[in-house]
C-alpha positions, 0 to 999 in steps of 0.5 A, a space after each residue: 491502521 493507514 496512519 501507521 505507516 508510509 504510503 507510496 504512489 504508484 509511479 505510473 501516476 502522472 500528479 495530477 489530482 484527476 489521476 486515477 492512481 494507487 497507493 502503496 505501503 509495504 511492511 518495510 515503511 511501517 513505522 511502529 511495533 503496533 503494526 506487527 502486532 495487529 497484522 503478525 504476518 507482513 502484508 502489502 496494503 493498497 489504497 485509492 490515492 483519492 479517497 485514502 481514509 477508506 478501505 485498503 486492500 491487504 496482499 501477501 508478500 508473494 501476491 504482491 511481487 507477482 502482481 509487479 512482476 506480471 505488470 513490470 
């Protein structure tokens, strides 16, 4: 599924490979109609931006943009 779509790194992020830091794909990245298919209703997916190839968080929509709206 990860492979599916655009991830993006937090920018409080400062690069560095030692940086502990989150990456994020939002439904509007995805790129494939396989994507709707597997998960119909849009979902923010979260992962560790060292260690992408393991398990992802998935928020809804609203979760997600009070979650930024709290840490903004």
């Amino acid at each position: 599924m990860s492979h599916e779509r655009n991830w993006r790194k937090s920018s409080y992020s400062n690069d560095t490979i030692e940086s502990a830091c989150v990456e994020v794909s939002l439904p509007a990245t995805a790129r494939s109609a396989a994507h709707a298919a597997f998960m119909p209703v849009p979902v923010a997916l979260v992962r560790d931006s060292k260690a992408t190839g393991r398990d992802v968080l998935a928020f809804s929509i609203g979760a997600w943009r009070a979650f930024v709206e709290s840490v903004a």
